[in-house]
N, C-alpha and C positions, 0 to 999 in steps of 0.2 A: 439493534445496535449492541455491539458489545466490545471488547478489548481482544485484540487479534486477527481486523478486520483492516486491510486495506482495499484501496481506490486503485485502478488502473483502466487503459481504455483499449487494451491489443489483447490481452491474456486475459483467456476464458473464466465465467465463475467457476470455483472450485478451486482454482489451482490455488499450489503454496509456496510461498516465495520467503526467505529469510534475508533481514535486513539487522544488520547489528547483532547478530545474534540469538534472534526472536524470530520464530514464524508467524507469518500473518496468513489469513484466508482471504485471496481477489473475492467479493462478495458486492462492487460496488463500482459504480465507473465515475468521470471526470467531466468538466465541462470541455465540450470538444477542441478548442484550442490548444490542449495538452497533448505532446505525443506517446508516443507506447514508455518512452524511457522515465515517464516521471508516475510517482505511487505517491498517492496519499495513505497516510496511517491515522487510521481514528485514533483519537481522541478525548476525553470528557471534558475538558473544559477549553475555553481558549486561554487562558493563562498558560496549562498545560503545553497547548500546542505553540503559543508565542515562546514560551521557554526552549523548546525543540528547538523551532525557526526552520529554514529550508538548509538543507543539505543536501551535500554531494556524497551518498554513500552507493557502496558495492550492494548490488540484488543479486544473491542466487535461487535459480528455481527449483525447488523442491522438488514439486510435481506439476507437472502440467495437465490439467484437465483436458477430457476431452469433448 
């Protein structure tokens, strides 16, 4: 684990997707009931990520692995 890793369950590992600003590395998938539209982004703590909370932002795809 580390900082610049997110969750997704449609785009392949490797790919790079920016969210806010920030790229992250797909490195990690979801529990299946998630569709392709939603990304988790790691985190270190859950304070951290309850601070976050869920949002509704813009993904663009950097690169798409193949």
């Amino acid at each position: 684990v580390r900082n610049g890793i997110v969750a997704n369950n449609c785009l392949k590992f490797g790919s790079v997707v920016k969210i806010n600003g920030h790229e992250y590395v797909v490195e990690d998938r979801m529990a299946r009931r998630f569709s392709c539209q939603y990304f988790d982004i790691f985190m270190w703590s859950i304070d951290e990520a309850l601070e976050f909370g869920r949002q509704n932002l813009e993904v663009k795809i950097v690169y798409a692995a193949d």
